[in-house]
Each structure stands twice: as C-alpha cells, then as structure tokens.
mmJSON file of the N, C-alpha and C atoms, coordinates in Angstrom:
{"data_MODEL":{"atom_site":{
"group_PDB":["ATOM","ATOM","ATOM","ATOM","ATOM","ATOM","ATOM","ATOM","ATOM","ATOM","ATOM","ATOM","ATOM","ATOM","ATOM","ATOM","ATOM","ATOM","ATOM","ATOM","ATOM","ATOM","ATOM","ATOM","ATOM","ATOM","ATOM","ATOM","ATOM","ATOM","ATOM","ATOM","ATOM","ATOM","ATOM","ATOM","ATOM","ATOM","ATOM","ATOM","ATOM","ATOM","ATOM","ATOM","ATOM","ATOM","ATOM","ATOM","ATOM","ATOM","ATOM","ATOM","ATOM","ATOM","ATOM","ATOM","ATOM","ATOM","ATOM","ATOM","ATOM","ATOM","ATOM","ATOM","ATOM","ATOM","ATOM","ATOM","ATOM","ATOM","ATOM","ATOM","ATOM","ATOM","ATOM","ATOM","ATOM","ATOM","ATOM","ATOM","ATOM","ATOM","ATOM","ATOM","ATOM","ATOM","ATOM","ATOM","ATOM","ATOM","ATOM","ATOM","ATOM","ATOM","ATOM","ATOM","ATOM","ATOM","ATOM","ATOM","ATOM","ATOM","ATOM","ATOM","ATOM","ATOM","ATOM","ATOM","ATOM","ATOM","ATOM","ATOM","ATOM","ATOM","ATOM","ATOM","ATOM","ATOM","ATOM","ATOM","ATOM","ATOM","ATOM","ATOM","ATOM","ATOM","ATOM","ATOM","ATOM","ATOM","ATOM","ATOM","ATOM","ATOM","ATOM","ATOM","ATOM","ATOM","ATOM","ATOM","ATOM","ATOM","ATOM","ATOM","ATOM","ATOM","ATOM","ATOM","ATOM","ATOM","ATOM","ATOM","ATOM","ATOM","ATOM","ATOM","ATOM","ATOM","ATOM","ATOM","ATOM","ATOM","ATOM","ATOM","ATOM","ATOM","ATOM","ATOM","ATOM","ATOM","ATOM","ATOM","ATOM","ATOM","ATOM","ATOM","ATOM","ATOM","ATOM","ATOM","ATOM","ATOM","ATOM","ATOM","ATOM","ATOM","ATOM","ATOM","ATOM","ATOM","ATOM","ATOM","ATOM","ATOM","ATOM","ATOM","ATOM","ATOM","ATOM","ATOM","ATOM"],
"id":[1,2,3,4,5,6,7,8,9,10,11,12,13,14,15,16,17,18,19,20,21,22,23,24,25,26,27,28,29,30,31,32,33,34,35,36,37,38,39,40,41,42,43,44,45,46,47,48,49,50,51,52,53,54,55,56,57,58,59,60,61,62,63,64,65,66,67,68,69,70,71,72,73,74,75,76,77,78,79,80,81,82,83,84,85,86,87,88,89,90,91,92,93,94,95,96,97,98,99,100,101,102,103,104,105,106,107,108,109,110,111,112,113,114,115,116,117,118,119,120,121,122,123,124,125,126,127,128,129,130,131,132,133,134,135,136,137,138,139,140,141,142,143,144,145,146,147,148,149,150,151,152,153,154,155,156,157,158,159,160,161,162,163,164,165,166,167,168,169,170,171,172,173,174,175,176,177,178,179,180,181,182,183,184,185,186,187,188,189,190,191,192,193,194,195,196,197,198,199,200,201],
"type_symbol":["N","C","C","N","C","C","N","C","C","N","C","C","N","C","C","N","C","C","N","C","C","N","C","C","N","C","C","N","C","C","N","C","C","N","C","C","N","C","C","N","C","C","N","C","C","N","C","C","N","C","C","N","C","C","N","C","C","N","C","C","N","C","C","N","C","C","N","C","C","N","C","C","N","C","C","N","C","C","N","C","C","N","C","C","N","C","C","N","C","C","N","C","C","N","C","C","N","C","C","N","C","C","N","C","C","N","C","C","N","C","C","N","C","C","N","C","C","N","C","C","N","C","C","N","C","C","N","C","C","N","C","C","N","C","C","N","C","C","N","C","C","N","C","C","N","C","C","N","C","C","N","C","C","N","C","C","N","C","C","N","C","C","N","C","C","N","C","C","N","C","C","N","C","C","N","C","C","N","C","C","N","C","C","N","C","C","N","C","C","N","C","C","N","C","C","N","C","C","N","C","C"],
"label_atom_id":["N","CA","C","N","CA","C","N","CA","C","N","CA","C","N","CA","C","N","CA","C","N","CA","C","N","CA","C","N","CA","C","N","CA","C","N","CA","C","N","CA","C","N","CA","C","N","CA","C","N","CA","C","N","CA","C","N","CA","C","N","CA","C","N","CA","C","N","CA","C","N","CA","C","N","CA","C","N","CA","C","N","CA","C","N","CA","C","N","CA","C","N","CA","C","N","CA","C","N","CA","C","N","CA","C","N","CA","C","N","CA","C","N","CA","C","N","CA","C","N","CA","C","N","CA","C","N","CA","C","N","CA","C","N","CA","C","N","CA","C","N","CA","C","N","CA","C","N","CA","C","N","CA","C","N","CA","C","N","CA","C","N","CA","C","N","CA","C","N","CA","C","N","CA","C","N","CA","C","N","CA","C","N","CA","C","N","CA","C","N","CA","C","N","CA","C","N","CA","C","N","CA","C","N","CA","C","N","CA","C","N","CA","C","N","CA","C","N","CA","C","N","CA","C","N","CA","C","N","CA","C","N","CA","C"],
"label_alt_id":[null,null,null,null,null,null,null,null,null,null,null,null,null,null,null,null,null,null,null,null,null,null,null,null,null,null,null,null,null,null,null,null,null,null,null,null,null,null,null,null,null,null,null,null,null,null,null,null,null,null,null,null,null,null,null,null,null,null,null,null,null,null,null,null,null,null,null,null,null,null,null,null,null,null,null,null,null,null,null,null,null,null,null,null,null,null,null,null,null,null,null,null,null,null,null,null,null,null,null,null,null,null,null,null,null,null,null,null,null,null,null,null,null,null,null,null,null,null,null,null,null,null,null,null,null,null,null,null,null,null,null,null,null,null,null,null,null,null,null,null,null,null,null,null,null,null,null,null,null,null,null,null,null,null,null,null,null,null,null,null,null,null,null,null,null,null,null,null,null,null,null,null,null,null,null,null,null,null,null,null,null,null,null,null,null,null,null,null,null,null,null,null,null,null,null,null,null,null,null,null,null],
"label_comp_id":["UNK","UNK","UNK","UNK","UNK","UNK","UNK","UNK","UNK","UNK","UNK","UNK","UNK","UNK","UNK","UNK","UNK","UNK","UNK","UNK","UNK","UNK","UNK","UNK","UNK","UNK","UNK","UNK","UNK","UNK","UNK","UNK","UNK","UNK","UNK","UNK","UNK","UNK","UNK","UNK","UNK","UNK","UNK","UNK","UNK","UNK","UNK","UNK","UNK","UNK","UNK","UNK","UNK","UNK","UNK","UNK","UNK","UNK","UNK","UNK","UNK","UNK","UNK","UNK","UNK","UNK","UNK","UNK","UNK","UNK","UNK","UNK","UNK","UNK","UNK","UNK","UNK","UNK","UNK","UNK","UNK","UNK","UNK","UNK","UNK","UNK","UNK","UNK","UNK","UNK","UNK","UNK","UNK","UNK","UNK","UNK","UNK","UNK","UNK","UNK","UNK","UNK","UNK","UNK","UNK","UNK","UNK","UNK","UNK","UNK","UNK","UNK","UNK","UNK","UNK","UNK","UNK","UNK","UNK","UNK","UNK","UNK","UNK","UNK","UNK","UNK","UNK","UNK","UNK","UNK","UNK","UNK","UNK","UNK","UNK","UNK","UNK","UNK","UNK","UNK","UNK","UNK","UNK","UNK","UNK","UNK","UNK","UNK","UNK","UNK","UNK","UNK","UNK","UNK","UNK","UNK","UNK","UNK","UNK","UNK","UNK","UNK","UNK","UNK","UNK","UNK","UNK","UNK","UNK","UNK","UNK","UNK","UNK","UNK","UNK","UNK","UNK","UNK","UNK","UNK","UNK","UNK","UNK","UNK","UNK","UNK","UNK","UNK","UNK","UNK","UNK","UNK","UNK","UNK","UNK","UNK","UNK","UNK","UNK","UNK","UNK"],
"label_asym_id":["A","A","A","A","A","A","A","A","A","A","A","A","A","A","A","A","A","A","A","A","A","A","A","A","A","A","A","A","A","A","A","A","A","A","A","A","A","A","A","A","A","A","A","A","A","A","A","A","A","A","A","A","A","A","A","A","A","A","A","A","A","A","A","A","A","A","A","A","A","A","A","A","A","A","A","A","A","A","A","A","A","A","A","A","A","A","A","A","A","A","A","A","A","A","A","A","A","A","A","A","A","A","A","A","A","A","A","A","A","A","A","A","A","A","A","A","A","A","A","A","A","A","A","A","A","A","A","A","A","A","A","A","A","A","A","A","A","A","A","A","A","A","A","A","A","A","A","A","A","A","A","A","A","A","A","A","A","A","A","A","A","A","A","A","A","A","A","A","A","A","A","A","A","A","A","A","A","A","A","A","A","A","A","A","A","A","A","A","A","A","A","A","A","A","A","A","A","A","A","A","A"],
"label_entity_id":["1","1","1","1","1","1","1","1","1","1","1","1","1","1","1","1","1","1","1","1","1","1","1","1","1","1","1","1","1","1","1","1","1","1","1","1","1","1","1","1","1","1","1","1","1","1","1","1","1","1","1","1","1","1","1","1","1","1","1","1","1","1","1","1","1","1","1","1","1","1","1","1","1","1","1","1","1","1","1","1","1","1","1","1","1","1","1","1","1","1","1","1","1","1","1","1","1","1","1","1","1","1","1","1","1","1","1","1","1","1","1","1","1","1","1","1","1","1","1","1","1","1","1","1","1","1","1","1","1","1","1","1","1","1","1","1","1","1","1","1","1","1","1","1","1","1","1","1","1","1","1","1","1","1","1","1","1","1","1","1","1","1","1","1","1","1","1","1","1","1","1","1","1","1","1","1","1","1","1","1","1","1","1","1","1","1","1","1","1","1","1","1","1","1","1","1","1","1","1","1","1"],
"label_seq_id":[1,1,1,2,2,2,3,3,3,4,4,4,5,5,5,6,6,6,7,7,7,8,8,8,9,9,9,10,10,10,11,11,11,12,12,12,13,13,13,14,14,14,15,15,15,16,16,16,17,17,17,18,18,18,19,19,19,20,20,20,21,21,21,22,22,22,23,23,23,24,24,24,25,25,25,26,26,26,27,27,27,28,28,28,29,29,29,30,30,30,31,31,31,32,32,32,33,33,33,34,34,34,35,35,35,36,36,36,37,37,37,38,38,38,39,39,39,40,40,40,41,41,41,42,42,42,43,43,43,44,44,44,45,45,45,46,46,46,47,47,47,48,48,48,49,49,49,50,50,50,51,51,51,52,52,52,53,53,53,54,54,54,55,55,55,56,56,56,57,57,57,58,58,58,59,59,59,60,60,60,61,61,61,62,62,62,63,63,63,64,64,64,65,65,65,66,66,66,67,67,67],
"pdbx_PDB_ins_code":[null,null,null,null,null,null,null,null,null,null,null,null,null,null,null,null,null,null,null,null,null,null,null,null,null,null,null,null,null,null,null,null,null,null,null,null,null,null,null,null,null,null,null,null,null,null,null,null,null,null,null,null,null,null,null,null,null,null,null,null,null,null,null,null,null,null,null,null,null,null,null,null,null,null,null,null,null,null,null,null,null,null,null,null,null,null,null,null,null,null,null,null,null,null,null,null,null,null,null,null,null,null,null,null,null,null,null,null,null,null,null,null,null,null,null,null,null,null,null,null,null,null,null,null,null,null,null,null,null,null,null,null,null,null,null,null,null,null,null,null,null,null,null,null,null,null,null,null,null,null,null,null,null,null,null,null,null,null,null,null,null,null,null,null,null,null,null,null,null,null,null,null,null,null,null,null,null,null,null,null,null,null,null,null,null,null,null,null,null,null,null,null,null,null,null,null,null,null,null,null,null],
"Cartn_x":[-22.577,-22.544,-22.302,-21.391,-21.132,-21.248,-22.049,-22.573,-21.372,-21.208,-20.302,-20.371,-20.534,-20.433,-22.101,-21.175,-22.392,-23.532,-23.92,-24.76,-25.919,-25.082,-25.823,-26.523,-25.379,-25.711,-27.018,-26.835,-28.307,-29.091,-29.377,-30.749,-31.12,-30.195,-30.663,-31.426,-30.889,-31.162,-32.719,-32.988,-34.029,-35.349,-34.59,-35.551,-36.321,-35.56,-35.542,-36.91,-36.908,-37.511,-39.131,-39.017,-40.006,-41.039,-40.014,-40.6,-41.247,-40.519,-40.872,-42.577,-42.458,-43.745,-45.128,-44.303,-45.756,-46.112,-44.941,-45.643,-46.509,-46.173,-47.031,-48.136,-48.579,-49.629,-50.668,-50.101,-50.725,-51.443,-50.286,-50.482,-51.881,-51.669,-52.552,-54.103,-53.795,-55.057,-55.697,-54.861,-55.56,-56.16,-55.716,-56.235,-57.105,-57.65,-58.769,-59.768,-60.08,-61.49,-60.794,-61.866,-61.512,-61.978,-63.49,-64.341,-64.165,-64.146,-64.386,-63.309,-62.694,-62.163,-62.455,-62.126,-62.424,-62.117,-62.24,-62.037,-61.43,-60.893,-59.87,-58.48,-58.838,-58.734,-57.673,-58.595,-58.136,-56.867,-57.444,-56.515,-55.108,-54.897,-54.012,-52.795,-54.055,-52.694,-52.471,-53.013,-52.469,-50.972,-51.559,-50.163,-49.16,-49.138,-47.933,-47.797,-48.314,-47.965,-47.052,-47.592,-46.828,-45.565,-45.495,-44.099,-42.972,-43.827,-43.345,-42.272,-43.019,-42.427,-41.473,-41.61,-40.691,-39.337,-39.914,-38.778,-37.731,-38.283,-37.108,-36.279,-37.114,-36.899,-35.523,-35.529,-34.205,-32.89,-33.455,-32.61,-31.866,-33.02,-32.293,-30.963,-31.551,-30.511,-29.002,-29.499,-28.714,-27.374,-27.985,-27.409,-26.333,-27.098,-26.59,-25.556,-25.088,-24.54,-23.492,-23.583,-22.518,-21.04,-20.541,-18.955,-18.288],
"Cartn_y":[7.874,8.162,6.87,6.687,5.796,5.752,5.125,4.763,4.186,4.651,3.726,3.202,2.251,0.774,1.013,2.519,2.845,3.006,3.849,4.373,2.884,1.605,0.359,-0.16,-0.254,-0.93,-0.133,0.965,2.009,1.551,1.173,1.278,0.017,-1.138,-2.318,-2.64,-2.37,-2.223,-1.685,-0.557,0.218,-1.008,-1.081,-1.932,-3.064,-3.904,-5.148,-4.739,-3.392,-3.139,-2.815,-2.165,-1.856,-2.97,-3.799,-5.386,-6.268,-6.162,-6.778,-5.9,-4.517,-3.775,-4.24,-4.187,-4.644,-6.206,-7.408,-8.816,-8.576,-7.503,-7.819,-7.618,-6.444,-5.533,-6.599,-7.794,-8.609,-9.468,-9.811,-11.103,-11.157,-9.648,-8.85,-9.255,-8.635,-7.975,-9.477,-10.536,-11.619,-12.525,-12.212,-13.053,-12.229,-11.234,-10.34,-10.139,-10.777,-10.359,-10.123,-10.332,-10.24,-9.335,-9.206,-7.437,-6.377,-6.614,-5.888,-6.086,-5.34,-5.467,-4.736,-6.34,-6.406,-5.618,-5.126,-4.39,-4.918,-6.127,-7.19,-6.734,-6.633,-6.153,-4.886,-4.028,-2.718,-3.039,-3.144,-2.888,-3.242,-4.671,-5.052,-4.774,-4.362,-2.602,-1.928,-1.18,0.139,-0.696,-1.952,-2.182,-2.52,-2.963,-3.351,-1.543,-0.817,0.534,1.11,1.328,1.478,0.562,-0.654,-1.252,-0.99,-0.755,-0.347,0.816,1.845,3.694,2.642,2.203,1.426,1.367,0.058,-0.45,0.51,1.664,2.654,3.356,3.866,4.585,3.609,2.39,1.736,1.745,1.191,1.127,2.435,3.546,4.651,5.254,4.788,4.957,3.738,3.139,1.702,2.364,2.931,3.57,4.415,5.507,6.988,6.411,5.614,5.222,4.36,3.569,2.552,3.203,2.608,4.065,3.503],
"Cartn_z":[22.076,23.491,24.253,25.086,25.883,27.198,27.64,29.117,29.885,31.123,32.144,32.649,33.445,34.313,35.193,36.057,37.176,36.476,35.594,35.037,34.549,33.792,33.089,34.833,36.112,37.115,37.074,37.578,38.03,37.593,36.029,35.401,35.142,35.152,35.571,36.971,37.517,39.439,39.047,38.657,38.856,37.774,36.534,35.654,36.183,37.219,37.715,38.699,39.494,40.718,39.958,39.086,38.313,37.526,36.973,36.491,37.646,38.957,40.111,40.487,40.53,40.482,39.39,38.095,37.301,37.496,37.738,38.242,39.576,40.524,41.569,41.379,40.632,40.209,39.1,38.708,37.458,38.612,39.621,40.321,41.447,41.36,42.609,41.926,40.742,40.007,39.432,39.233,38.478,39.819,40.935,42.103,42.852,42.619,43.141,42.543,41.471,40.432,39.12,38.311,36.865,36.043,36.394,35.734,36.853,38.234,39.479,40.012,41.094,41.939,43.257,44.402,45.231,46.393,47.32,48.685,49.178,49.127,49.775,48.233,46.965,46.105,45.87,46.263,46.296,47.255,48.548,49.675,49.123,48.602,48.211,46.988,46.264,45.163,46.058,46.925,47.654,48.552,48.793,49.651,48.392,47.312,46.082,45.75,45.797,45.014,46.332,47.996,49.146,48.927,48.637,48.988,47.368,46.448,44.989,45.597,46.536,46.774,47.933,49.078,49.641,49.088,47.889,47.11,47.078,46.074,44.99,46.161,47.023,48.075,48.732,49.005,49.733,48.339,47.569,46.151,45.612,45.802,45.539,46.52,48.067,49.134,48.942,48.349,48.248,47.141,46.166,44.8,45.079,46.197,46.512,47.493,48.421,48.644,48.684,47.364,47.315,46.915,47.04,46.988,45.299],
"occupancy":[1.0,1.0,1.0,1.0,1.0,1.0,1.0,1.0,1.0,1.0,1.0,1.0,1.0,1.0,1.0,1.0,1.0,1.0,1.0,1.0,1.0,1.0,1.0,1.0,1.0,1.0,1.0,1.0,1.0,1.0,1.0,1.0,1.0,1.0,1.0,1.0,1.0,1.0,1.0,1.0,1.0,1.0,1.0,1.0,1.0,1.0,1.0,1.0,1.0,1.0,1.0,1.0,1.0,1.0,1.0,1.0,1.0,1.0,1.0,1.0,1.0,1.0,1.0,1.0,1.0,1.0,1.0,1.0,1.0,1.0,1.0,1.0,1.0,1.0,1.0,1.0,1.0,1.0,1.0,1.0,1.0,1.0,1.0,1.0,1.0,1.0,1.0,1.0,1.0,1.0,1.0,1.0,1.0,1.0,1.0,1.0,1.0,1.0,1.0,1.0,1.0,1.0,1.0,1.0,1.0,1.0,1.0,1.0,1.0,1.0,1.0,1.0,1.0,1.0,1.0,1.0,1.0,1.0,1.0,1.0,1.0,1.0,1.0,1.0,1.0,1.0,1.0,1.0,1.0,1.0,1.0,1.0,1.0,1.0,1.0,1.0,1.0,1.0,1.0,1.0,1.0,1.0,1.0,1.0,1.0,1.0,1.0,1.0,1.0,1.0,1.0,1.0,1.0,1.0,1.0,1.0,1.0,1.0,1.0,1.0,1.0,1.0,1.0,1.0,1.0,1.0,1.0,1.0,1.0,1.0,1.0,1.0,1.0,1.0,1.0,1.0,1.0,1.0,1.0,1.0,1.0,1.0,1.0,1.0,1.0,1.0,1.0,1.0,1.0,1.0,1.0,1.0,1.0,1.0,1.0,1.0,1.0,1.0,1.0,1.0,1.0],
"B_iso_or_equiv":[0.0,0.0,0.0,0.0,0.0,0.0,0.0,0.0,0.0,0.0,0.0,0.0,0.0,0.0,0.0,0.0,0.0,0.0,0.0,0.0,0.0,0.0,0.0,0.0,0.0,0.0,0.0,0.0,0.0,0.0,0.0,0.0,0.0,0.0,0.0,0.0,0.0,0.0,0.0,0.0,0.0,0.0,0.0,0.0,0.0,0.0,0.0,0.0,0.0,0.0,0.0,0.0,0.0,0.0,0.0,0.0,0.0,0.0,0.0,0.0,0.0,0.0,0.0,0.0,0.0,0.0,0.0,0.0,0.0,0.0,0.0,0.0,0.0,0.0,0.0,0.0,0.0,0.0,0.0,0.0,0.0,0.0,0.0,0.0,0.0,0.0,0.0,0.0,0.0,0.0,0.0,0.0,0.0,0.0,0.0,0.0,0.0,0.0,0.0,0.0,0.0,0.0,0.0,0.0,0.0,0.0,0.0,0.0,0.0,0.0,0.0,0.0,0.0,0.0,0.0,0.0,0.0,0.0,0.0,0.0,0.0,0.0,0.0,0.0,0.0,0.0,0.0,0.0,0.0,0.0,0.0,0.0,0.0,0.0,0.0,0.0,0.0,0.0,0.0,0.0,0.0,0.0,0.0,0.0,0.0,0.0,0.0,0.0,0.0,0.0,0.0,0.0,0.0,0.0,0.0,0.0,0.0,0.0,0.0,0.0,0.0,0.0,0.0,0.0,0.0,0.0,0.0,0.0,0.0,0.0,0.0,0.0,0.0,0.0,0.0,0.0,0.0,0.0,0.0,0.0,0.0,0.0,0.0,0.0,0.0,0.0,0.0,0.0,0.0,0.0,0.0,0.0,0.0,0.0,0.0,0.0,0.0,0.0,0.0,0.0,0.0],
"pdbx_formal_charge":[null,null,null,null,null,null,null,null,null,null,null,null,null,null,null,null,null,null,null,null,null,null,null,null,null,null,null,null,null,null,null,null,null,null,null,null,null,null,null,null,null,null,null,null,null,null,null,null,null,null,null,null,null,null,null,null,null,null,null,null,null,null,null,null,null,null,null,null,null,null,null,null,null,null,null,null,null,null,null,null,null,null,null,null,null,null,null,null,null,null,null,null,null,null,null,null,null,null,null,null,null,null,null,null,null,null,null,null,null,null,null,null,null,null,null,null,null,null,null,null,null,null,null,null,null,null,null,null,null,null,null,null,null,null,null,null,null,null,null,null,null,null,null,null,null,null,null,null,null,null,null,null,null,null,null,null,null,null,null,null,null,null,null,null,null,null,null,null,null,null,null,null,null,null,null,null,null,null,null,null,null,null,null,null,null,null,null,null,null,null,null,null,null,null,null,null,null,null,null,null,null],
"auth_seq_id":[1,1,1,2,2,2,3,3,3,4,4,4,5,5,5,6,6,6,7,7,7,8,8,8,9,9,9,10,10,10,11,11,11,12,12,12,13,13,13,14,14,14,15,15,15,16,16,16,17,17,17,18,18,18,19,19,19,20,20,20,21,21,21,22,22,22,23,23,23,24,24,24,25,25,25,26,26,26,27,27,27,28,28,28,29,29,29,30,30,30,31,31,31,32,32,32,33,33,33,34,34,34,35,35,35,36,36,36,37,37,37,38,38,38,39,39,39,40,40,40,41,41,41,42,42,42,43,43,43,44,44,44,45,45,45,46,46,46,47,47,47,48,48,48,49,49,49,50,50,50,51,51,51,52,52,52,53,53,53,54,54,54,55,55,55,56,56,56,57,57,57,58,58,58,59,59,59,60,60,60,61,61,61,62,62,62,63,63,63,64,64,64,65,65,65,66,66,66,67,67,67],
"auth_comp_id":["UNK","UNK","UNK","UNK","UNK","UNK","UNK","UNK","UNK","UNK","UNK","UNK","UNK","UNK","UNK","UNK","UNK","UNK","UNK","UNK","UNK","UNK","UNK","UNK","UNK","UNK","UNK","UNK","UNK","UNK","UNK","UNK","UNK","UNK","UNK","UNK","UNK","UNK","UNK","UNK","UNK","UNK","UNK","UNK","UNK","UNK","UNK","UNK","UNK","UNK","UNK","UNK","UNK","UNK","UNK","UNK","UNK","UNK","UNK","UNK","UNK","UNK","UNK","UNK","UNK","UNK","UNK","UNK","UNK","UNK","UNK","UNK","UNK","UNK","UNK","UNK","UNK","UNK","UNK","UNK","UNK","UNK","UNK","UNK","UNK","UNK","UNK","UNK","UNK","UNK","UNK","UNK","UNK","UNK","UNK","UNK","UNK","UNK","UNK","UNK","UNK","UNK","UNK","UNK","UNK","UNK","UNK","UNK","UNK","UNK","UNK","UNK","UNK","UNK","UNK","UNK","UNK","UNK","UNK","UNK","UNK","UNK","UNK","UNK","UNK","UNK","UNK","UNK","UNK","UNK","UNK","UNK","UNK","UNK","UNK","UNK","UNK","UNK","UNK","UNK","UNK","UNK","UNK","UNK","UNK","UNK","UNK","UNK","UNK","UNK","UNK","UNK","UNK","UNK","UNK","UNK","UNK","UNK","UNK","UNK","UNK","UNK","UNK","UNK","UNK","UNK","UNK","UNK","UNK","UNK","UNK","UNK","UNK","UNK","UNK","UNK","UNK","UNK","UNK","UNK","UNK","UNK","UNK","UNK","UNK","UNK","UNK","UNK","UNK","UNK","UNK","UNK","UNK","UNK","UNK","UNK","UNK","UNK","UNK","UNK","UNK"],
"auth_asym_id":["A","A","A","A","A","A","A","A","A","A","A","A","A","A","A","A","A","A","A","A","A","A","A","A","A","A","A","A","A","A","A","A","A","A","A","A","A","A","A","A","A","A","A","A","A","A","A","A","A","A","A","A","A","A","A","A","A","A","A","A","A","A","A","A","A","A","A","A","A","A","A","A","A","A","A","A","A","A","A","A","A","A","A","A","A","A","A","A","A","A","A","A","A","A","A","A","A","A","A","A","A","A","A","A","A","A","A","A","A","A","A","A","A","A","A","A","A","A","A","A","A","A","A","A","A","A","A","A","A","A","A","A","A","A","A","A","A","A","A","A","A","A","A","A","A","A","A","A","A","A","A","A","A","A","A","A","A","A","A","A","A","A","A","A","A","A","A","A","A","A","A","A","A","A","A","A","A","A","A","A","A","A","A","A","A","A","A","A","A","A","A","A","A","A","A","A","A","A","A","A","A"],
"auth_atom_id":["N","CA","C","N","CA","C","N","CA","C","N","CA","C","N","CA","C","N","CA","C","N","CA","C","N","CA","C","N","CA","C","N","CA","C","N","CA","C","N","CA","C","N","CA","C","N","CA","C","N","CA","C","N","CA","C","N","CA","C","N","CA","C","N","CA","C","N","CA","C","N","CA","C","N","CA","C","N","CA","C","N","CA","C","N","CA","C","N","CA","C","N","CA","C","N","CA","C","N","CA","C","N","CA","C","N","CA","C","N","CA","C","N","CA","C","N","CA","C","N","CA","C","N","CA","C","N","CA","C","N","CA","C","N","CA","C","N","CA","C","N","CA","C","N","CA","C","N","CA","C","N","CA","C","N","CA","C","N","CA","C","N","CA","C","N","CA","C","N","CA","C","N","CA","C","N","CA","C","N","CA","C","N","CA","C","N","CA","C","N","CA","C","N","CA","C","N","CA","C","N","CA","C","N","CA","C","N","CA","C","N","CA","C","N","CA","C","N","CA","C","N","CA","C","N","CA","C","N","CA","C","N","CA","C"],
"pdbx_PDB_model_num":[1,1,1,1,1,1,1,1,1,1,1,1,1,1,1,1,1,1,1,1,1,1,1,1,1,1,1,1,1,1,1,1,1,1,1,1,1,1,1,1,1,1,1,1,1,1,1,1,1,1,1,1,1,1,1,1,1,1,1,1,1,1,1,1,1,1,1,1,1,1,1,1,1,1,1,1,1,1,1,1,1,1,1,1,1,1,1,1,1,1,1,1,1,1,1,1,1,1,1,1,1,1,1,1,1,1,1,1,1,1,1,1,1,1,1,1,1,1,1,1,1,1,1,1,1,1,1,1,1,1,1,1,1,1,1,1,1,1,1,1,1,1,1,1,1,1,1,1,1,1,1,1,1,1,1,1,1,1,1,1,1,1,1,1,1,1,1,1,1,1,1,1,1,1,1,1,1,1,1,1,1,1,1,1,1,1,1,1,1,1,1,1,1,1,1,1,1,1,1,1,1]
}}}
C-alpha cells in the first residue's frame, strides 16, 4: 500500500502537534510536584490539554484547507 504526499504531510503535521502535547504535559507535570500535584498544578494541565484541543482544532482547519 502506498501512501501519497498529502496523506505522509497530514500525519507528520499531526505527530509533531501531539509530541509538542506530551513535552508540555512532562514539562508541566515535572515543574508542579513530583508525588502530588499542585492547584497551581492542576490548573496548568487543564490549560496544556485546552491549548492541545486548540492546537488540532487550527491544524485540522489548516489541513482541510490547504488546496
């Protein structure tokens, strides 16, 4: 089975956004506590998981659109 150009762009694009998601989520989590996490903590995944749905959400428009 052979993949076409668009199809490798797509899932690179998407891989990259996703890799960018789990460094934030490490970066988040190793600077907020180490057994616990913090309420300063928390807040701060909910905003990397909000800008994660952000992300795909422009990328996917970005995708569906490019001609």
């Amino acid at each position: 089975m052979e993949l076409d150009r668009e199809t490798v762009v797509e899932a690179g694009i998407s891989a990259v956004a996703v890799l960018l998601f789990v460094a934030a989520l490490m970066v988040v989590g190793g600077a907020n506590g180490r057994q616990n996490l913090t309420a300063v903590g928390a807040k701060s995944m909910l905003a990397v998981l909000f800008g994660f749905i952000l992300l795909m959400t422009l990328v996917g428009v970005f995708l569906n659109r490019r001609p």
